[in-house]
ROGUTI-166648 format. One record per residue (C-alpha): residue number from 0; x, y, z. Coordinates in Angstrom, 2 decimals. Layout:
N
@pos->NUM&x->X&y->Y&z->Z
...
END
This chain:
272
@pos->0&x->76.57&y->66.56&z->109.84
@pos->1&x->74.20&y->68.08&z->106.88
@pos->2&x->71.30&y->68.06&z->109.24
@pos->3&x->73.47&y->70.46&z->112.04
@pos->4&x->74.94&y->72.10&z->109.77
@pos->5&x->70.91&y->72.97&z->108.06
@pos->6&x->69.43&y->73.17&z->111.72
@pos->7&x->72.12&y->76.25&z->112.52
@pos->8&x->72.10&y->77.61&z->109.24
@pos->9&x->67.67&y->77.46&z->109.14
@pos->10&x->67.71&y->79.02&z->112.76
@pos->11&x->69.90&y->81.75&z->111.84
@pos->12&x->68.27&y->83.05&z->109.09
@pos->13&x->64.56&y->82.90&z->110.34
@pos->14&x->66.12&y->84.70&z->113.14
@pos->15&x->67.77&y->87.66&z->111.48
@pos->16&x->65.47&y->90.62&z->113.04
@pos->17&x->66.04&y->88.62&z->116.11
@pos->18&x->69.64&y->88.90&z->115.78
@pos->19&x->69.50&y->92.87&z->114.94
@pos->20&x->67.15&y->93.33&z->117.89
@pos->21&x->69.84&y->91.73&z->120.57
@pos->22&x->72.59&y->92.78&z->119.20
@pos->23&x->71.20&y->96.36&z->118.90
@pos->24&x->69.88&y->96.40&z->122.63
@pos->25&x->73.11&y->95.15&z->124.18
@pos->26&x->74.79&y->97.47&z->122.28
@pos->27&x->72.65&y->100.35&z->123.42
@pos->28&x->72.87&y->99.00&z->126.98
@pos->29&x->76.86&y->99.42&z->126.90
@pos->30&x->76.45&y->103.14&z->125.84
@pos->31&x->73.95&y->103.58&z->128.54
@pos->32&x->76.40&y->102.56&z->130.99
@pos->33&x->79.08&y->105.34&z->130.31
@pos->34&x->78.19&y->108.62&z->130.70
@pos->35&x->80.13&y->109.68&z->127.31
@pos->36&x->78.50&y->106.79&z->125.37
@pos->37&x->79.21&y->106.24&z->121.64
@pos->38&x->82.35&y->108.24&z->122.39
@pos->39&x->84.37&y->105.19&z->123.79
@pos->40&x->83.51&y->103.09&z->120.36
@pos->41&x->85.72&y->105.44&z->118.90
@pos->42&x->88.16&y->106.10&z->122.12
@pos->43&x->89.00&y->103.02&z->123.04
@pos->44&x->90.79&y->101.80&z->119.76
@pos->45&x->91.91&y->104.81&z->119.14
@pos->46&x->93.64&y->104.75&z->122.60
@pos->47&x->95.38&y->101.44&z->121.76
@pos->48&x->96.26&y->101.94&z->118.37
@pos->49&x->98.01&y->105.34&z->119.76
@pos->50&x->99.71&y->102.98&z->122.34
@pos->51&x->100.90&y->100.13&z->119.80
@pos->52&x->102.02&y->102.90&z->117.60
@pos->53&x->103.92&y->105.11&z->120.91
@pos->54&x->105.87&y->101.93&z->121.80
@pos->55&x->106.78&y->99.99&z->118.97
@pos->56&x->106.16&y->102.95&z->116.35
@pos->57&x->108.17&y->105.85&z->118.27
@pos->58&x->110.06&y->104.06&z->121.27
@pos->59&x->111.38&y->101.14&z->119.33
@pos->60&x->112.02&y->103.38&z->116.15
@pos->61&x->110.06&y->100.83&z->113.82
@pos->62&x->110.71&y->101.11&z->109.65
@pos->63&x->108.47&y->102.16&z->108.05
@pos->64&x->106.98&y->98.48&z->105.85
@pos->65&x->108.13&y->98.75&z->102.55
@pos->66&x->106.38&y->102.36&z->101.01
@pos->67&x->103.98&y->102.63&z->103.55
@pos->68&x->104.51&y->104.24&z->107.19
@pos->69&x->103.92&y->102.34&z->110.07
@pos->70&x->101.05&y->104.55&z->111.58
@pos->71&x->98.48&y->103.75&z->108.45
@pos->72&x->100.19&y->100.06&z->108.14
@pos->73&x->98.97&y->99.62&z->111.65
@pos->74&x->96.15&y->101.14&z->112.03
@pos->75&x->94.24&y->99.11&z->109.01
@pos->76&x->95.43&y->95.82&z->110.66
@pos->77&x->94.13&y->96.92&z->113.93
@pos->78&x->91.11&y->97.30&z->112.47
@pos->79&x->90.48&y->93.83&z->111.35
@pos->80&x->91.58&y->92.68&z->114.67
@pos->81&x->89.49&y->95.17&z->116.77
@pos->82&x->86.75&y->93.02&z->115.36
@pos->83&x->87.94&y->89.58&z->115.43
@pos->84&x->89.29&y->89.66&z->119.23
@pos->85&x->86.40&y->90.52&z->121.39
@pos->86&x->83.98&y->88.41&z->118.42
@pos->87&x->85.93&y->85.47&z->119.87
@pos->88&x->86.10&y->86.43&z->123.49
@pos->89&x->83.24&y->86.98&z->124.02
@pos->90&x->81.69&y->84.38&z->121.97
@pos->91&x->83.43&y->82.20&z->124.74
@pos->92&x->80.42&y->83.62&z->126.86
@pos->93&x->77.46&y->83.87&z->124.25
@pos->94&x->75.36&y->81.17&z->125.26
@pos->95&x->76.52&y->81.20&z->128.74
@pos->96&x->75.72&y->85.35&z->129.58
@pos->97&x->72.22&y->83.89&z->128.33
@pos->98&x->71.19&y->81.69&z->130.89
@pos->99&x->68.19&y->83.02&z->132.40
@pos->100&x->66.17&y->83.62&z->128.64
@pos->101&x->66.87&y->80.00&z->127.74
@pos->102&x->65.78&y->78.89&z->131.17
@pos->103&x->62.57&y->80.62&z->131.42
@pos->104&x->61.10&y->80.23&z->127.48
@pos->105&x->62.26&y->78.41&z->124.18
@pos->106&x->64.97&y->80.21&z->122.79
@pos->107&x->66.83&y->79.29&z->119.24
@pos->108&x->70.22&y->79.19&z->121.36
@pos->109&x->72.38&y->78.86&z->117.98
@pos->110&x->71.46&y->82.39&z->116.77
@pos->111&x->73.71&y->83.68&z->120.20
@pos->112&x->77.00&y->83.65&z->118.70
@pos->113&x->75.97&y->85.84&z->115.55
@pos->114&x->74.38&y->88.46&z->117.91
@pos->115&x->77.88&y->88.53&z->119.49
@pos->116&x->79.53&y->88.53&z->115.96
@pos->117&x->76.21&y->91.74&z->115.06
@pos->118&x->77.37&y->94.05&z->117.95
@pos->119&x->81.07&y->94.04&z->117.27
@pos->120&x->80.83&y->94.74&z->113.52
@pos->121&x->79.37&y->97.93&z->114.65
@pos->122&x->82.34&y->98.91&z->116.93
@pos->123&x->84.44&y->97.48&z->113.93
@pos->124&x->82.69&y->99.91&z->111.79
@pos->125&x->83.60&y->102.69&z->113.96
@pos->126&x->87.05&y->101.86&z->114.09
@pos->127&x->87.21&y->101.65&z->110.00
@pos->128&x->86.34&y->105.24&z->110.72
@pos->129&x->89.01&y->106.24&z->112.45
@pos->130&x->91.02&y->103.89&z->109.91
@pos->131&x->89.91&y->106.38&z->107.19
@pos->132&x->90.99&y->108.91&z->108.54
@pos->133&x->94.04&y->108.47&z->109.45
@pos->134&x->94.72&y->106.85&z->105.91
@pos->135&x->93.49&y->110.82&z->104.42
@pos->136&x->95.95&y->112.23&z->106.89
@pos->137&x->98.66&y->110.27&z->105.96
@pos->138&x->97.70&y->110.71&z->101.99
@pos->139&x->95.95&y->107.41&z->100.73
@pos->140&x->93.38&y->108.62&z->99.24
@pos->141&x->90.46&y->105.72&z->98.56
@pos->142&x->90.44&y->103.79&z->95.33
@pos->143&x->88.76&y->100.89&z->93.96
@pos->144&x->90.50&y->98.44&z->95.68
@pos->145&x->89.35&y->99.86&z->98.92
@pos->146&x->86.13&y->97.68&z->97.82
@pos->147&x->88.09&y->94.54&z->99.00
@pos->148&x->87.22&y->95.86&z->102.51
@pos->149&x->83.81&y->94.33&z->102.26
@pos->150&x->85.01&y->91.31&z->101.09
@pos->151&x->87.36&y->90.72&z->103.63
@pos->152&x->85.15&y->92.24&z->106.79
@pos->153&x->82.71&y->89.06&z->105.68
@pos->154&x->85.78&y->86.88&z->105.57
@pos->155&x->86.22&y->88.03&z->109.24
@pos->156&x->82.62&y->87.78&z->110.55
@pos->157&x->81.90&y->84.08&z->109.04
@pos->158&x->84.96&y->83.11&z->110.77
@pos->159&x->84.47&y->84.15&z->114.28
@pos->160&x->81.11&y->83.45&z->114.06
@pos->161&x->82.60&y->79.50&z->113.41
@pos->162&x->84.76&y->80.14&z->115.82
@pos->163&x->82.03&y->81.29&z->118.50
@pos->164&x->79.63&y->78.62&z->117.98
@pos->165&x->81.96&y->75.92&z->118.98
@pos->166&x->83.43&y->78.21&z->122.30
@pos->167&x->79.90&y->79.08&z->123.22
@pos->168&x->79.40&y->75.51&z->123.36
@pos->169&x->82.98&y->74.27&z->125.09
@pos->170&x->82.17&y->76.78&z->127.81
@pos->171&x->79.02&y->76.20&z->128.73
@pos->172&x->80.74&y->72.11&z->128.84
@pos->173&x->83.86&y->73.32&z->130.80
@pos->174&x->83.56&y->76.78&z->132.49
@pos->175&x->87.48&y->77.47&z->132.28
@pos->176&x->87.71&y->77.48&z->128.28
@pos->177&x->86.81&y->81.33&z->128.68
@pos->178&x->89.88&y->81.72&z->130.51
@pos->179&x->91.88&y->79.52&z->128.33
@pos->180&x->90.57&y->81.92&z->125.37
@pos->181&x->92.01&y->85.19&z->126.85
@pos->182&x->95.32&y->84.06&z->127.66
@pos->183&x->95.74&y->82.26&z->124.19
@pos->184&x->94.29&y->85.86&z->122.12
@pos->185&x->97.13&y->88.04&z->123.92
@pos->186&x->99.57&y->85.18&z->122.34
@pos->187&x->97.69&y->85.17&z->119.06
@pos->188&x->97.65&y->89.07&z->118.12
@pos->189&x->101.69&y->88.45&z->118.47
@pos->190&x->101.04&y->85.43&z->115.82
@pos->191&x->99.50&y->87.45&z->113.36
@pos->192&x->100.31&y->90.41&z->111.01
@pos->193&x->98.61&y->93.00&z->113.36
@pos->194&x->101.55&y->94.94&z->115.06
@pos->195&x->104.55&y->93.44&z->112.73
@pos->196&x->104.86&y->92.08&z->109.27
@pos->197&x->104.96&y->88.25&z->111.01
@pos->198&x->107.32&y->87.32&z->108.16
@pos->199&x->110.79&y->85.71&z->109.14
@pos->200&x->113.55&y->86.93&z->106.94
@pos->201&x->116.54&y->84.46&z->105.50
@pos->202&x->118.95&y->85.18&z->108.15
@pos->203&x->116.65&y->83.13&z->110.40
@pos->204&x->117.13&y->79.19&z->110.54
@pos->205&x->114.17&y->77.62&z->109.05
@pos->206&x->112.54&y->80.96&z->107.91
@pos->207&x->110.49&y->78.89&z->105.22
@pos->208&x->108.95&y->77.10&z->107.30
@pos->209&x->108.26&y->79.35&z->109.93
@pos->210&x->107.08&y->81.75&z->107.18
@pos->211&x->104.73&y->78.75&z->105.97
@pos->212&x->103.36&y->78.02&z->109.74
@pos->213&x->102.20&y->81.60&z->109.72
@pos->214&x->100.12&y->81.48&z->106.95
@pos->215&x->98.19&y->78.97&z->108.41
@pos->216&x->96.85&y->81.04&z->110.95
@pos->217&x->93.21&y->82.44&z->109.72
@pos->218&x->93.39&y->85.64&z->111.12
@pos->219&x->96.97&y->86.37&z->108.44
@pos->220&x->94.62&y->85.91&z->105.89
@pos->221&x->91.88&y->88.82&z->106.97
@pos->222&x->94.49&y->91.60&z->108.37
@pos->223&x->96.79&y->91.28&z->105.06
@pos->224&x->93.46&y->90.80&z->102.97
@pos->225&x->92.83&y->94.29&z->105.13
@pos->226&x->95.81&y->96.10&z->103.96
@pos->227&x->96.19&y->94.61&z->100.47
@pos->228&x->92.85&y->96.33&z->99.56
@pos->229&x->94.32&y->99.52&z->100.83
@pos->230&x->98.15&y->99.60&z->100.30
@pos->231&x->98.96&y->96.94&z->97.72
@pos->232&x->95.98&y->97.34&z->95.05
@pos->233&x->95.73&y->93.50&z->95.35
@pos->234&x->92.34&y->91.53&z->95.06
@pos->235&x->91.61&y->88.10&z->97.11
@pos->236&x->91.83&y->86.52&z->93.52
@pos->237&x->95.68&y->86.96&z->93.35
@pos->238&x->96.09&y->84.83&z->96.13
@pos->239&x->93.72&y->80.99&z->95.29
@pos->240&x->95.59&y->79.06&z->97.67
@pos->241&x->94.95&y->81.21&z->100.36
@pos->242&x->91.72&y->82.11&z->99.88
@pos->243&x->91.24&y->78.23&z->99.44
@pos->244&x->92.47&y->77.37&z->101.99
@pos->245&x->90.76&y->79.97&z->104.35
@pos->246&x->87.30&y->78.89&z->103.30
@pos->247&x->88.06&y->75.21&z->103.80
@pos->248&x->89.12&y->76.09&z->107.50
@pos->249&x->86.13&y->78.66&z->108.53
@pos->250&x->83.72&y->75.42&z->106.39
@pos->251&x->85.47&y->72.61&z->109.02
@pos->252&x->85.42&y->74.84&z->112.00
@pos->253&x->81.83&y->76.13&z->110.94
@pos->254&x->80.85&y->72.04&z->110.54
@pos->255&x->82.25&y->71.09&z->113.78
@pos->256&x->80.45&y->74.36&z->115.62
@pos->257&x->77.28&y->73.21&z->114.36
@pos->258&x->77.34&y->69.73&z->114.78
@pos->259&x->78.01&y->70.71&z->119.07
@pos->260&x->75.39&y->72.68&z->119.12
@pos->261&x->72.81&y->70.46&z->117.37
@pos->262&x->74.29&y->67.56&z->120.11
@pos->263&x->73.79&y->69.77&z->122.62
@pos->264&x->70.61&y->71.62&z->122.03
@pos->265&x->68.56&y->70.35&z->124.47
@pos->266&x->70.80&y->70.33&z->127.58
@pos->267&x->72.37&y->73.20&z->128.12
@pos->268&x->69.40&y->73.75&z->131.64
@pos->269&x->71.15&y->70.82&z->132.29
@pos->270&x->74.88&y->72.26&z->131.90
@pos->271&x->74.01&y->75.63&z->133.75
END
């Protein structure tokens, strides 16, 4: 286990300018493909928070969540899981989108994942832009707390770049867990705090424990750690058994990631 966990952890970090470089160029390519560019990193969620917000916002007359209206509420949770969604989905594909380099010359194949993980913080970035914004329009100004961001946007990248190294690896084992992934992320966004508070109120039977089920789900922690830095004025410190628990998960799923692809380092010519 300590020796996969060292072997990813080794690779990574000698790799680092590696890492920028792919993630930079890939990122590059997908601008070169449009003929607006950069302008659909900041379209795109901006088209889908404006949708969320049409239907659920305007159409379905949602309160506003405690003080705060829904448009900021939602936009700052979006943000977190602008990131975290296509860092999984296509981490599903990291390794596999990647055949032909690791055919044709020795490649450190663990450092894929993070590259993934590289080039979405950048689109994340760019939708913490539009974020800010709409958090000036709507009068929250920034404060200290804001800081909690950063905290929080690591939080987010250590865990789906767990998360990615053990996909990258289950896909390239069985081709349909890339599939599987997609459905299961449309159900998951509905799971989390992203588009409604995901908290059960006592007129619901068993609203304790369905309250406590919820928390278990990783991504809870990032998109309320998102809007507690903004809305709340509440540090990661105020809440030790999540945090806790949150590290202990991303460590295990981070562990078991590592340990595949230290099994399976030397036959994935074989699984292509």
């Amino acid at each position: 286990m300590f020796t996969s966990v060292k072997y990813v952890l080794t690779e990574n970090f000698q790799n680092l300018y590696r890492i920028y470089c792919i993630a930079k160029y890939e990122l590059l390519a997908d601008m070169r493909d449009s003929k607006f560019g950069i302008f659909w990193n900041f379209a795109s969620p901006a088209i889908q928070v404006l949708t969320y917000w049409l239907i659920f916002g305007i159409a379905w007359k949602r309160k506003p969540v405690g003080d705060i209206e829904y448009l900021p509420w939602l936009v700052v949770g979006y943000a977190a899981w602008w990131f975290i969604q296509p860092c999984i989905q296509s981490g599903c594909n990291a390794v596999f989108s990647k055949t032909s380099v690791i055919t044709k010359m020795k490649f450190p194949v663990s450092v894929l994942p993070a590259t993934i993980c590289a080039k979405e913080f950048f689109n994340h970035l760019c939708m913490l832009i539009i974020a800010f914004v709409t958090l000036l329009i709507c009068g929250h100004g920034p404060n200290l707390y804001w800081m909690g961001l950063i905290y929080y946007a690591f939080c987010a990248f250590a865990f789906t770049e767990a998360v990615s190294l053990i996909l990258s690896v289950l896909t390239m084992l069985w081709r349909d867990v890339r599939k599987l992934i997609t459905s299961l992320m449309r159900m998951l966004m509905y799971f989390s705090p992203v588009i409604w508070e995901c908290h059960f109120s006592a007129d619901v039977p068993y609203h304790n424990i369905l309250n406590f089920i919820m928390k278990l789900n990783p991504v809870y922690y990032i998109v309320n750690g998102y809007r507690d830095s903004v809305f709340y004025h509440t540090g990661f410190w105020e809440h030790p058994a999540l945090t806790a628990y949150f590290w202990v998960v991303v460590i295990c799923l981070f562990t078991a990631g590592c340990m595949l692809m230290y099994k399976f380092k030397r036959k994935f010519i074989d699984l292509i």
